[in-house]
Biotite code that builds the C-alpha atoms (Angstrom):
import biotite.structure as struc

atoms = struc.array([
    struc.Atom([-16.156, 3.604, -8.328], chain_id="A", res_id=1, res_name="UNK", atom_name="CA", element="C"),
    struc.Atom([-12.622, 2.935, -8.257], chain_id="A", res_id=2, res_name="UNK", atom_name="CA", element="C"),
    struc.Atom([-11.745, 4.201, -5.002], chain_id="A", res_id=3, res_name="UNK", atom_name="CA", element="C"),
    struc.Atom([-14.705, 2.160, -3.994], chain_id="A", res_id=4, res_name="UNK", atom_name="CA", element="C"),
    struc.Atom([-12.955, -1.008, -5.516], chain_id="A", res_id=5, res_name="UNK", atom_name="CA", element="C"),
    struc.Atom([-9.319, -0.340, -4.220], chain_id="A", res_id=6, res_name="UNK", atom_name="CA", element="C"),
    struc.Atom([-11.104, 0.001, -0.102], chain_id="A", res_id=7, res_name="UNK", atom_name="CA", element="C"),
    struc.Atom([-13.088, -3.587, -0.695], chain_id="A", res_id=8, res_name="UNK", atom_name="CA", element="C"),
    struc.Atom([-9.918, -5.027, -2.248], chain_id="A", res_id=9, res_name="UNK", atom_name="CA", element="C"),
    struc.Atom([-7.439, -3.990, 0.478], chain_id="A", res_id=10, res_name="UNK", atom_name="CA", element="C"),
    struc.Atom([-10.517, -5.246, 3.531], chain_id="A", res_id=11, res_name="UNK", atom_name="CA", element="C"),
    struc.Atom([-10.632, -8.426, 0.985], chain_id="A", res_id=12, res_name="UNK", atom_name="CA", element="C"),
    struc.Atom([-7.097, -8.687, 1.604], chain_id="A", res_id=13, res_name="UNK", atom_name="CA", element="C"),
    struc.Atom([-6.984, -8.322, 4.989], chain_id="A", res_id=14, res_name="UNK", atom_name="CA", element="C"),
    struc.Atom([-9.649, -10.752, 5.103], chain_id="A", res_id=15, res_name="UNK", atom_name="CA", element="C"),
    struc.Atom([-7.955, -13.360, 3.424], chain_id="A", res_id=16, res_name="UNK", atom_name="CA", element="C"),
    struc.Atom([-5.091, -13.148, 4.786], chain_id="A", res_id=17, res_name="UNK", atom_name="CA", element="C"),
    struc.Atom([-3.749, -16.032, 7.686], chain_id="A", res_id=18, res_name="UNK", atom_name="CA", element="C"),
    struc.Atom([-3.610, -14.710, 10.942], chain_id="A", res_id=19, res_name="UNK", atom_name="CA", element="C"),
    struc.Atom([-0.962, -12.092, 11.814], chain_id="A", res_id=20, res_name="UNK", atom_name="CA", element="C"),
    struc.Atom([0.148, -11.375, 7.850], chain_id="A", res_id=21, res_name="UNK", atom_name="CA", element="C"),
    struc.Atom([-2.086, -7.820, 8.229], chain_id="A", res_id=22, res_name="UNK", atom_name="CA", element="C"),
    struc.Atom([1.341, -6.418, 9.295], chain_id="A", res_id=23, res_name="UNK", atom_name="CA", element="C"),
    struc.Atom([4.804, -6.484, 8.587], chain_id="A", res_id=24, res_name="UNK", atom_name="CA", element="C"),
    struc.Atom([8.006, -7.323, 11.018], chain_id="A", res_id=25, res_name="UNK", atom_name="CA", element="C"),
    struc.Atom([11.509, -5.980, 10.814], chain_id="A", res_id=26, res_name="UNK", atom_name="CA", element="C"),
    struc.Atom([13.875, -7.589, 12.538], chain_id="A", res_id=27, res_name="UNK", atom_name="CA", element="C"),
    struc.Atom([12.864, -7.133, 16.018], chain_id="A", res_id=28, res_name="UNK", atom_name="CA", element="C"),
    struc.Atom([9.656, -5.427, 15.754], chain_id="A", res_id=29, res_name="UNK", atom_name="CA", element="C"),
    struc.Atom([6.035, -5.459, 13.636], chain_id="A", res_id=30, res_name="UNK", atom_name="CA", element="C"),
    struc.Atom([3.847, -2.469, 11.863], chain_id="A", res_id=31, res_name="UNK", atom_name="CA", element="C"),
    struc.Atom([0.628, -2.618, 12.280], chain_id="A", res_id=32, res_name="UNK", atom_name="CA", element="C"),
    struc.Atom([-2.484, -0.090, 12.026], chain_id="A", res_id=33, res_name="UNK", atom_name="CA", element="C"),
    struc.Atom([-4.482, 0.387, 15.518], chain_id="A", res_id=34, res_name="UNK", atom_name="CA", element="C"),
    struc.Atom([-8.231, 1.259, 16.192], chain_id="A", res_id=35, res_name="UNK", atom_name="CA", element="C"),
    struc.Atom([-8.538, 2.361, 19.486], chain_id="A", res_id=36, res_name="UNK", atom_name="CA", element="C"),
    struc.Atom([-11.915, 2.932, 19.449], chain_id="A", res_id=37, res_name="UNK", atom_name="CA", element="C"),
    struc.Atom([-13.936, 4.981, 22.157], chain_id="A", res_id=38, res_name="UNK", atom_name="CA", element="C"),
    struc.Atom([-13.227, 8.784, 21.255], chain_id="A", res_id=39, res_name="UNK", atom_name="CA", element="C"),
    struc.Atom([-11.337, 8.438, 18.668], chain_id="A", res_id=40, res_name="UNK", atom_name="CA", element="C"),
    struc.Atom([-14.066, 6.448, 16.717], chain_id="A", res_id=41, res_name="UNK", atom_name="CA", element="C"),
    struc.Atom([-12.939, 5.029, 13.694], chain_id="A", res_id=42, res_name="UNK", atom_name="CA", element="C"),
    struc.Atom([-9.128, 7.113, 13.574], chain_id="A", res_id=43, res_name="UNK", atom_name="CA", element="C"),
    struc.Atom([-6.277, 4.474, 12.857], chain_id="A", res_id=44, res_name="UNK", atom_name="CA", element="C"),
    struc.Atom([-2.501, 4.919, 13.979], chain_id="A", res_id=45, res_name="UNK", atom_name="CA", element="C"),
    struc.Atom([0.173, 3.125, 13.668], chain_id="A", res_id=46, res_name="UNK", atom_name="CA", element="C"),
    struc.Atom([2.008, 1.328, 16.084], chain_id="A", res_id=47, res_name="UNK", atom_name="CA", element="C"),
    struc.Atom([5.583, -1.494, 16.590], chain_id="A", res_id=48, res_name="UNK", atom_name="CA", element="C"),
    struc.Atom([5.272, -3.956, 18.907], chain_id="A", res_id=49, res_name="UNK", atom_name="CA", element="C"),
    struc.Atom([8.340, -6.646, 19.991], chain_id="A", res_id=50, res_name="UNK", atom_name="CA", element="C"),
    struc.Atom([7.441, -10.283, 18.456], chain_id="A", res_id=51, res_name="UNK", atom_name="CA", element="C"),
    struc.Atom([6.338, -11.430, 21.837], chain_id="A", res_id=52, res_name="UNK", atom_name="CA", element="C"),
    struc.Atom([3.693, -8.614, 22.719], chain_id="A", res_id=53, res_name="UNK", atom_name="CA", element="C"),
    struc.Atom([5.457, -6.139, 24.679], chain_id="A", res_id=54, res_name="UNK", atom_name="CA", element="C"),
    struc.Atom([6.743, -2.533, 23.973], chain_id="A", res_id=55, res_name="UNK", atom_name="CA", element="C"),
    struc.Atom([4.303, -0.920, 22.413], chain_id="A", res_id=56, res_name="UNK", atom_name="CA", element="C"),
    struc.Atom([4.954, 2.295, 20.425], chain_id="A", res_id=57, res_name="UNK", atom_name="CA", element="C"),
    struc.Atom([2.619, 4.532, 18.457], chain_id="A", res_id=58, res_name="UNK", atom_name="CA", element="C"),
    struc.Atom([4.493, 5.886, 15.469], chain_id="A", res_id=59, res_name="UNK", atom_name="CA", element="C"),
    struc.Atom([1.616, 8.229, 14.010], chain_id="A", res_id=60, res_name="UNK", atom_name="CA", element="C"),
    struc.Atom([-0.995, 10.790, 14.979], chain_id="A", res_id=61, res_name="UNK", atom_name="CA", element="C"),
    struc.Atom([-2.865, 11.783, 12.131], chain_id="A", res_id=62, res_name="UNK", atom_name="CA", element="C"),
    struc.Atom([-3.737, 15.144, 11.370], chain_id="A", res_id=63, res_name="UNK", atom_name="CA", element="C"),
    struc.Atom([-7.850, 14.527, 11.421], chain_id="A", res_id=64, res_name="UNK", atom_name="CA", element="C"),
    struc.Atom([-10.485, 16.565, 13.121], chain_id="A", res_id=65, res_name="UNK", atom_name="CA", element="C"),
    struc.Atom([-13.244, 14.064, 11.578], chain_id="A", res_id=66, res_name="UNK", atom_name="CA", element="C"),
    struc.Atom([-11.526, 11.112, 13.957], chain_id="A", res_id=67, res_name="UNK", atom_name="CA", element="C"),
    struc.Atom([-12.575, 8.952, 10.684], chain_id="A", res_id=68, res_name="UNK", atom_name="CA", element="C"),
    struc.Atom([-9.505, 7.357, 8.384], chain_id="A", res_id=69, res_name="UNK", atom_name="CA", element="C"),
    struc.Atom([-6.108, 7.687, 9.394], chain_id="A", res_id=70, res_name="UNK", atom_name="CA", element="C"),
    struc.Atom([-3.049, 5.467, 8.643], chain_id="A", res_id=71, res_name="UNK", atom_name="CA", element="C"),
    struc.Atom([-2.754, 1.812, 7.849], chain_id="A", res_id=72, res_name="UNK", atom_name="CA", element="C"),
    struc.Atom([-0.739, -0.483, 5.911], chain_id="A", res_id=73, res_name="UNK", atom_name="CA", element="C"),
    struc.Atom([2.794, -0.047, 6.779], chain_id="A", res_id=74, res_name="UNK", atom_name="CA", element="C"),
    struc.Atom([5.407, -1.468, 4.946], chain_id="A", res_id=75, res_name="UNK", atom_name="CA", element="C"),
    struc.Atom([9.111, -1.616, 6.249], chain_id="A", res_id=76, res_name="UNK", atom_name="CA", element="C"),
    struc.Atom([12.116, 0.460, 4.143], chain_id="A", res_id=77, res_name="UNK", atom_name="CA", element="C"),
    struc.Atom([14.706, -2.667, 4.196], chain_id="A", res_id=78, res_name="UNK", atom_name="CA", element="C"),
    struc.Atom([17.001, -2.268, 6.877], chain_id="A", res_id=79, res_name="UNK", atom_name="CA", element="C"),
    struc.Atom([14.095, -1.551, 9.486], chain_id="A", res_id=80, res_name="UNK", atom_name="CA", element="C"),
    struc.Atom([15.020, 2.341, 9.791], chain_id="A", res_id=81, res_name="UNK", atom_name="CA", element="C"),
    struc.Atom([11.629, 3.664, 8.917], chain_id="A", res_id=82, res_name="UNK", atom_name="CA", element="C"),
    struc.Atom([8.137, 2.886, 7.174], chain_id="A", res_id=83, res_name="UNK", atom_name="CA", element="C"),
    struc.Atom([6.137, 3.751, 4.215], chain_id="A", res_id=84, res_name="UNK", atom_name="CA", element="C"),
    struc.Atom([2.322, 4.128, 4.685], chain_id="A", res_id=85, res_name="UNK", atom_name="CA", element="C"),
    struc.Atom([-0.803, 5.149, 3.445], chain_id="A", res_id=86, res_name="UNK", atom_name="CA", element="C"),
    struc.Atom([-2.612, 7.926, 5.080], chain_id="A", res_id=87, res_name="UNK", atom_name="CA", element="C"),
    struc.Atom([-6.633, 8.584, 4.592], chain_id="A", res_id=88, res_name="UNK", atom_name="CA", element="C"),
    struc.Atom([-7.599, 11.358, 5.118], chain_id="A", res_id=89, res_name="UNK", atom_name="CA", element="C"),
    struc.Atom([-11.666, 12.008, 4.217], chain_id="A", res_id=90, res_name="UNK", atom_name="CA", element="C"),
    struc.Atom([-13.021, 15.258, 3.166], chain_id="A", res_id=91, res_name="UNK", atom_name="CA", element="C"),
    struc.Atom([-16.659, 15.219, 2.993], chain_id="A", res_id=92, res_name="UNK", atom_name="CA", element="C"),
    struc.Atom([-17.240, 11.461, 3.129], chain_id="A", res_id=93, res_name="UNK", atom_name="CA", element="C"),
    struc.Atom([-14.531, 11.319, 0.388], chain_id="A", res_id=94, res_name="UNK", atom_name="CA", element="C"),
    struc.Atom([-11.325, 9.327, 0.832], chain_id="A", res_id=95, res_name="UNK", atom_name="CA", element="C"),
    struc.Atom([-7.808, 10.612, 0.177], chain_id="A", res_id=96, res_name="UNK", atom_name="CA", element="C"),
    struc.Atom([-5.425, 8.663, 0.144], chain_id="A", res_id=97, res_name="UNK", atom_name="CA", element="C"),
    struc.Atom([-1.460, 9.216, 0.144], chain_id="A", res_id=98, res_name="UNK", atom_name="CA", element="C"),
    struc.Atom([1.667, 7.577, 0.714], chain_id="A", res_id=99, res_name="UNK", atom_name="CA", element="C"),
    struc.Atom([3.831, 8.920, 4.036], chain_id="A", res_id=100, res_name="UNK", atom_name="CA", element="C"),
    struc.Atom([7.427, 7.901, 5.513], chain_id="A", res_id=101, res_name="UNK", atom_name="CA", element="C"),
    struc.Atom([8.235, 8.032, 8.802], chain_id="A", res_id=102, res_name="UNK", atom_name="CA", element="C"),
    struc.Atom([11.115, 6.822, 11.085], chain_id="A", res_id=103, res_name="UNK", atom_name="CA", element="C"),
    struc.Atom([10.882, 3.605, 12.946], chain_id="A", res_id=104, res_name="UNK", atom_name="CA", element="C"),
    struc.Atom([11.235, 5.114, 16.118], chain_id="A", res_id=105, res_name="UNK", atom_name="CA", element="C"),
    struc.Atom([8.140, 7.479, 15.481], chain_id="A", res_id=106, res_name="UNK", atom_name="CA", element="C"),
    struc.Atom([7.896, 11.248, 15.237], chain_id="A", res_id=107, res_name="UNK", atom_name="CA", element="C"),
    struc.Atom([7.613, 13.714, 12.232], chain_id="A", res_id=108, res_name="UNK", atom_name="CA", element="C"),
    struc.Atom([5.854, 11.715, 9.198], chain_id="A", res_id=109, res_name="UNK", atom_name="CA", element="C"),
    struc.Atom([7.249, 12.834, 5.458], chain_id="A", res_id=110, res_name="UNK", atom_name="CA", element="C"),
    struc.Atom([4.512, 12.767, 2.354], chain_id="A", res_id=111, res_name="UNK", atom_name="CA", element="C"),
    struc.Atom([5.666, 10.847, -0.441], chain_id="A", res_id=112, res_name="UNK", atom_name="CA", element="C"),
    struc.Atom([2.719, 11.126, -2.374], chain_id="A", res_id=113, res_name="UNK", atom_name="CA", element="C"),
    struc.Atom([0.154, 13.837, -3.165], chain_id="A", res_id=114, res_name="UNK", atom_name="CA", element="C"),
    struc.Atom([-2.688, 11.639, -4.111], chain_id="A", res_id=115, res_name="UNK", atom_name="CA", element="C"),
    struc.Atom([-5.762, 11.889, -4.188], chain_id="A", res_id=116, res_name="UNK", atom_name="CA", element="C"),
    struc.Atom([-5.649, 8.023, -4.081], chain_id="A", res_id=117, res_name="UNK", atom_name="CA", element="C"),
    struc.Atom([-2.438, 6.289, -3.757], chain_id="A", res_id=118, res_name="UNK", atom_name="CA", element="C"),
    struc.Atom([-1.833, 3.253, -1.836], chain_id="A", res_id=119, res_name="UNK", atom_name="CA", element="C"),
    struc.Atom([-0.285, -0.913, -1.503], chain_id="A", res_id=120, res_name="UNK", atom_name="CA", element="C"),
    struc.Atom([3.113, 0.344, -1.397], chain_id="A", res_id=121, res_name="UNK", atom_name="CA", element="C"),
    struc.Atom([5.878, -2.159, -1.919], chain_id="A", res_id=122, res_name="UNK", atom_name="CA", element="C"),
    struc.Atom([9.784, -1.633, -1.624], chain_id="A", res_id=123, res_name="UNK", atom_name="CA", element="C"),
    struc.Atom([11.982, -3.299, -4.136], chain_id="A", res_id=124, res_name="UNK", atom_name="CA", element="C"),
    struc.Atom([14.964, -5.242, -2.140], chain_id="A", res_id=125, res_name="UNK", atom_name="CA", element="C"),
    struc.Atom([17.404, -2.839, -2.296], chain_id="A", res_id=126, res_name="UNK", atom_name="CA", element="C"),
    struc.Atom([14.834, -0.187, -0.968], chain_id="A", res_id=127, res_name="UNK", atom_name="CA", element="C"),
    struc.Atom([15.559, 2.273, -4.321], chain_id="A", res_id=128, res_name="UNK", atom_name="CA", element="C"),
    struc.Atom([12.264, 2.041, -5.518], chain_id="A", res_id=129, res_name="UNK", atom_name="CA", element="C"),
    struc.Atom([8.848, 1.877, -4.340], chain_id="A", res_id=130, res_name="UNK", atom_name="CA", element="C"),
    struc.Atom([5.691, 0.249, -6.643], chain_id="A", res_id=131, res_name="UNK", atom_name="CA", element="C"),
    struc.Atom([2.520, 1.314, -5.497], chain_id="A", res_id=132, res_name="UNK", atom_name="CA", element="C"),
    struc.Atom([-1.465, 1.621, -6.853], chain_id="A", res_id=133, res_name="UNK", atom_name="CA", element="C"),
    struc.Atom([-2.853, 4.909, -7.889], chain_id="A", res_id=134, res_name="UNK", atom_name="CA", element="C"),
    struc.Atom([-5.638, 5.892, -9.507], chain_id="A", res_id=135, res_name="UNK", atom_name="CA", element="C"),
    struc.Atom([-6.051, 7.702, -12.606], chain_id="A", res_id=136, res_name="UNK", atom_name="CA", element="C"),
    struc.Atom([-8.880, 9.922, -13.606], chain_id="A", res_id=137, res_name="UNK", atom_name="CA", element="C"),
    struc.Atom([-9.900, 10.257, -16.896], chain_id="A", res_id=138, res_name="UNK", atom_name="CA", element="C"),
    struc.Atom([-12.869, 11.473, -18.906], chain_id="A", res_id=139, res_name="UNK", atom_name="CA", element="C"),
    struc.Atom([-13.366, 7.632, -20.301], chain_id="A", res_id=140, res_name="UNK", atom_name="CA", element="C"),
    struc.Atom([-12.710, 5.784, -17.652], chain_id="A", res_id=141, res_name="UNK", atom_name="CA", element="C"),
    struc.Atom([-11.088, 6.097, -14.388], chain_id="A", res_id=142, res_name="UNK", atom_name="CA", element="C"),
    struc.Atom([-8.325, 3.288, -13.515], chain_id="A", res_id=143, res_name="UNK", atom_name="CA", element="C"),
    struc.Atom([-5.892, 2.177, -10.410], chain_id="A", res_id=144, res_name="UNK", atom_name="CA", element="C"),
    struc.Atom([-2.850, 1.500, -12.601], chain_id="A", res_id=145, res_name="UNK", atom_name="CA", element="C"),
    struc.Atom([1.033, 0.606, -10.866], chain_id="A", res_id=146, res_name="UNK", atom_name="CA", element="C"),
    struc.Atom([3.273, 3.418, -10.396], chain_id="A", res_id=147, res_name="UNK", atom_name="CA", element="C"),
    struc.Atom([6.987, 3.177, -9.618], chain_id="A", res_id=148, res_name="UNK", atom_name="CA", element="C"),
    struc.Atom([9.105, 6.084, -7.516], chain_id="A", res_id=149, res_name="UNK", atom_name="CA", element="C"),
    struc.Atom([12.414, 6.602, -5.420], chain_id="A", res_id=150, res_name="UNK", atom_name="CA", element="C"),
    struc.Atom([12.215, 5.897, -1.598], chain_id="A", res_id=151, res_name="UNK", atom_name="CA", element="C"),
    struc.Atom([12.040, 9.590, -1.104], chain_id="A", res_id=152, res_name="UNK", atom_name="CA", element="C"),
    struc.Atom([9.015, 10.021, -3.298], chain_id="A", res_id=153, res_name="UNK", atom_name="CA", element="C"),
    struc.Atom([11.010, 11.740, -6.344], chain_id="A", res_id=154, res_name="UNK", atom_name="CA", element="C"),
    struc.Atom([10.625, 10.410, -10.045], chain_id="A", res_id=155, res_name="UNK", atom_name="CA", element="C"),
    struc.Atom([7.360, 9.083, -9.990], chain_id="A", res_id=156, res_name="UNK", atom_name="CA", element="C"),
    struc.Atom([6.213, 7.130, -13.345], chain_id="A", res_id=157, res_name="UNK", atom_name="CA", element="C"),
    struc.Atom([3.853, 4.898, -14.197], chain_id="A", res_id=158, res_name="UNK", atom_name="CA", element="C"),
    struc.Atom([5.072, 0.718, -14.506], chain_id="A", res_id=159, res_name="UNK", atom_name="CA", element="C"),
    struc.Atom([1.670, -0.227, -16.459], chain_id="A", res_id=160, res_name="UNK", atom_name="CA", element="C"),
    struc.Atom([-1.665, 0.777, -17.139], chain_id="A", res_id=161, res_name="UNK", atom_name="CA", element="C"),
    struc.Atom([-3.891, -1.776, -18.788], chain_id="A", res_id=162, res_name="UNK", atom_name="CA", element="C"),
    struc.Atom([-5.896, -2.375, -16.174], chain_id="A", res_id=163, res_name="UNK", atom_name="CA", element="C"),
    struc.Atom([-6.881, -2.411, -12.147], chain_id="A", res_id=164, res_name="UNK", atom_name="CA", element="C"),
    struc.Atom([-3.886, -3.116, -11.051], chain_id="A", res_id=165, res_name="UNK", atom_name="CA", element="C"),
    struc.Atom([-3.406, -4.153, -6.975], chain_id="A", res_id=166, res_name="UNK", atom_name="CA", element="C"),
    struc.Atom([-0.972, -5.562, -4.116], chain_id="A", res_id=167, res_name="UNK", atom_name="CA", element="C"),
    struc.Atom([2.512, -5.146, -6.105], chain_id="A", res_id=168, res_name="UNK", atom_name="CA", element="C"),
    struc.Atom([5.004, -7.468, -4.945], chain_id="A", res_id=169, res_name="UNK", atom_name="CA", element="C"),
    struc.Atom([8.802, -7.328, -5.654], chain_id="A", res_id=170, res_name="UNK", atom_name="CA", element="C"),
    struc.Atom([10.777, -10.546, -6.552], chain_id="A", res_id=171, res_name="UNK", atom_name="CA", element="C"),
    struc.Atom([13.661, -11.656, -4.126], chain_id="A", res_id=172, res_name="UNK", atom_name="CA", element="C"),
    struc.Atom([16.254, -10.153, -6.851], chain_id="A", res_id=173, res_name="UNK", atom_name="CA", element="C"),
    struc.Atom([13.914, -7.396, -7.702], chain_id="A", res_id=174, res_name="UNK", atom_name="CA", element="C"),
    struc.Atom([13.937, -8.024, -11.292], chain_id="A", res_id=175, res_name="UNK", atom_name="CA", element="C"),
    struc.Atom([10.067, -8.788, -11.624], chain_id="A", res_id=176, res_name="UNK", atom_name="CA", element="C"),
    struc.Atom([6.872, -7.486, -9.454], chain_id="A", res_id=177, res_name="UNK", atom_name="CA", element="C"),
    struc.Atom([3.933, -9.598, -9.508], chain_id="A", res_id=178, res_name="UNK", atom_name="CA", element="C"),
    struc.Atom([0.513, -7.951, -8.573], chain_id="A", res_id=179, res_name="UNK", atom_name="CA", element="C"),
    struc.Atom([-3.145, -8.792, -8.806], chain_id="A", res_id=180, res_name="UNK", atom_name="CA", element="C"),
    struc.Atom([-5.078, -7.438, -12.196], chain_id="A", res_id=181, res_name="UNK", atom_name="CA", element="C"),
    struc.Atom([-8.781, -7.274, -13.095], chain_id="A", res_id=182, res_name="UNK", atom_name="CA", element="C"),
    struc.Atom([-9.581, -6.341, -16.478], chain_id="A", res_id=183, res_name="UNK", atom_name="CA", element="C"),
    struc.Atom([-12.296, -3.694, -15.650], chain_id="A", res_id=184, res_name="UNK", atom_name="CA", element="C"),
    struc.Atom([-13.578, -1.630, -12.622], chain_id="A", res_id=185, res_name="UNK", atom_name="CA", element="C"),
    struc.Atom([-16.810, -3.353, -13.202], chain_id="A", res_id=186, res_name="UNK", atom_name="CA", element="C"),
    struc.Atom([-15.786, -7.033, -12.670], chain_id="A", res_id=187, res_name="UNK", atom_name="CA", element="C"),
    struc.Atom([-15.937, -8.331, -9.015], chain_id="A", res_id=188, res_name="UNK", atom_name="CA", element="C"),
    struc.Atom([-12.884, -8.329, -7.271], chain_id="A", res_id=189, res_name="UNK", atom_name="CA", element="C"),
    struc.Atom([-12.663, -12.594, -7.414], chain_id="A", res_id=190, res_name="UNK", atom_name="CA", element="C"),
    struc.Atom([-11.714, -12.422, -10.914], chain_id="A", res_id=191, res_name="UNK", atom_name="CA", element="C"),
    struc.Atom([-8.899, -10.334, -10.484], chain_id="A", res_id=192, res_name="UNK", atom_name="CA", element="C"),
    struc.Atom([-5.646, -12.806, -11.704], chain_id="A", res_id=193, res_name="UNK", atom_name="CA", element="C"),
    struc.Atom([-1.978, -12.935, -10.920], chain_id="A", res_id=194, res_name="UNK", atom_name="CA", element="C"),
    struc.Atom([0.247, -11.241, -13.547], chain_id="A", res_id=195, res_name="UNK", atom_name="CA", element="C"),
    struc.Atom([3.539, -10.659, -13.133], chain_id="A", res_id=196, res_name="UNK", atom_name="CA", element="C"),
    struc.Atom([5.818, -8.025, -15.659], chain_id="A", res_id=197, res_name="UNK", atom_name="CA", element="C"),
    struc.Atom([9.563, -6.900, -15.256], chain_id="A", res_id=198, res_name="UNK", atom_name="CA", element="C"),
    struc.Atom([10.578, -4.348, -12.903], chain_id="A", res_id=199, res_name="UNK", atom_name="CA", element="C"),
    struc.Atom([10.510, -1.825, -15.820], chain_id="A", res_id=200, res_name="UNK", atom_name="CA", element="C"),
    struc.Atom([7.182, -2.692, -16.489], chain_id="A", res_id=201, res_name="UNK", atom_name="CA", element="C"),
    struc.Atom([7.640, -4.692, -19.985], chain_id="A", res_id=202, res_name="UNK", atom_name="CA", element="C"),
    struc.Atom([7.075, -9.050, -20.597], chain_id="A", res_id=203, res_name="UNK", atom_name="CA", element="C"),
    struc.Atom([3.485, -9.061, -18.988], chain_id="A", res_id=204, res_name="UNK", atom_name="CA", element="C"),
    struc.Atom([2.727, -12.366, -18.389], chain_id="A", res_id=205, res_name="UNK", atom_name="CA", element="C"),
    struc.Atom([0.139, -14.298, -16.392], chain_id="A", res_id=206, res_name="UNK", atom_name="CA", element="C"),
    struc.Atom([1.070, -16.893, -13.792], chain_id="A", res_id=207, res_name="UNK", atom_name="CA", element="C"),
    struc.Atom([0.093, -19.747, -16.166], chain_id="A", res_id=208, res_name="UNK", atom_name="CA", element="C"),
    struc.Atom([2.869, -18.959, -18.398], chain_id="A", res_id=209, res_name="UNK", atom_name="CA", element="C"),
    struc.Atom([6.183, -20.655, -17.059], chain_id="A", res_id=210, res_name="UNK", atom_name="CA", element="C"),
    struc.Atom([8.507, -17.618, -16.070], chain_id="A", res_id=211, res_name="UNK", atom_name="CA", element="C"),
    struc.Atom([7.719, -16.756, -12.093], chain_id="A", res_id=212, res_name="UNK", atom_name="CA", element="C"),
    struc.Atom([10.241, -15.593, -9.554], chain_id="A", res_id=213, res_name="UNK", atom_name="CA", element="C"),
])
C-alpha cells in the first residue's frame, strides 16, 4: 500500500509540476529520465542534455531483463560532478527501489542504498548529506518515513518518523528540510501538508507557523 502511495505521489509530482522542473540542471547541463519506447518497452535511462537541446548523453543502462522500471529522478551532487538516483528494479510485478550514484560523464553506477524502497533523494548544500524517503515495514503498520545519510551512502539514520513523509527539500543554508507529510497511508495524497523540521530532525512545524527558510 505504501509503495503504491510513494509511485502515485512521485507521477502526482511530476504532474504538477511546470514544464521542464521534471529534471534538474547543473551548470551547463540537465538530468532527466528517458523512455525510449519500442523494444525497450517501458525501461527508463538516464540521460544530460546542453540547455539548448543538443549533446545528448545516456548516463545509465540498467541491469533489467524485464525491460520494465529502470532509473529516474536524478538529482545533481553540488558541484555538477555526478548524480544521485533512484533505480527500480521489479521482481515479479513488485517494485524495488534504491538509491545509485554515478558520474556526470556516465559509466559505472555506485548503490547507495539497499532498499527495498528508497527514493526523492535530496542533497543538503554542501553535498555532506543526503535526505531521502524510505519505507519501513512493520507488523502494525508500514510507513515511508525521511532518512538522512553521507553522499557515499554510509551512516544512514532516520530524520523522522511520524508519518508519510515525501519530496525532502534542503534550505539554502541547510539548516532546515521541508517535505510534504500525510498523516496516514490511507488518506489521499491531496491532504498531504507542508512541514518543515531542522536538519537534525527536531522543531517540527507546519508552514502556518511563522519560522520558514
Amino acid at each position: 500500500m505504501v509503495k503504491r502511495l510513494l509511485l502515485t505521489a512521485l507521477g502526482a509530482l511530476l504532474l504538477s509540476a511546470p514544464a521542464g522542473s521534471g529534471s534538474t540542471v547543473a551548470p551547463s547541463r540537465i538530468a532527466f529520465g528517458l523512455d525510449l519506447g519500442g523494444l525497450s518497452g517501458d525501461l527508463t535511462s538516464l540521460y544530460t542534455v546542453r540547455p539548448d537541446g543538443s549533446g545528448l548523453r545516456r548516463l545509465t543502462v540498467p541491469p533489467t531483463r524485464q525491460a520494465l522500471g529502470g532509473d529516474s529522478g536524478p538529482v545533481w551532487a553540488p558541484g555538477g560532478k555526478s548524480l544521485v538516483f533512484e533505480r527500480n528494479l521489479p521482481y515479479w510485478g513488485t517494485d524495488r527501489m534504491h538509491l545509485m550514484a554515478v558520474s556526470a560523464r556516465g559509466g559505472p553506477t555506485r548503490q547507495l542504498t539497499p532498499g527495498p524502497f528508497d527514493a526523492m533523494p535530496s542533497f543538503s548544500p554542501d553535498g555532506r548529506r543526503i535526505a531521502f524517503t524510505r519505507v519501513v515495514q512493520s507488523l502494525v503498520a508500514s510507513t515511508a518515513s525521511l532518512f538522512t545519510m553521507d553522499g557515499g551512502g554510509r551512516h544512514v539514520a532516520p530524520l523522522l518518523a511520524d508519518g508519510i513523509d515525501l519530496s525532502a527539500a534542503w534550505s539554502p543554508d541547510g539548516s532546515t528540510i521541508a517535505f510534504s507529510r500525510l498523516d496516514s497511508v490511507s488518506r489521499p495524497l491531496e491532504e498531504a501538508t507542508l512541514y518543515l523540521a531542522d536538519s537534525a530532525g527536531s522543531n517540527l512545524r507546519s508552514h502556518h507557523q511563522p519560522n520558514r527558510f
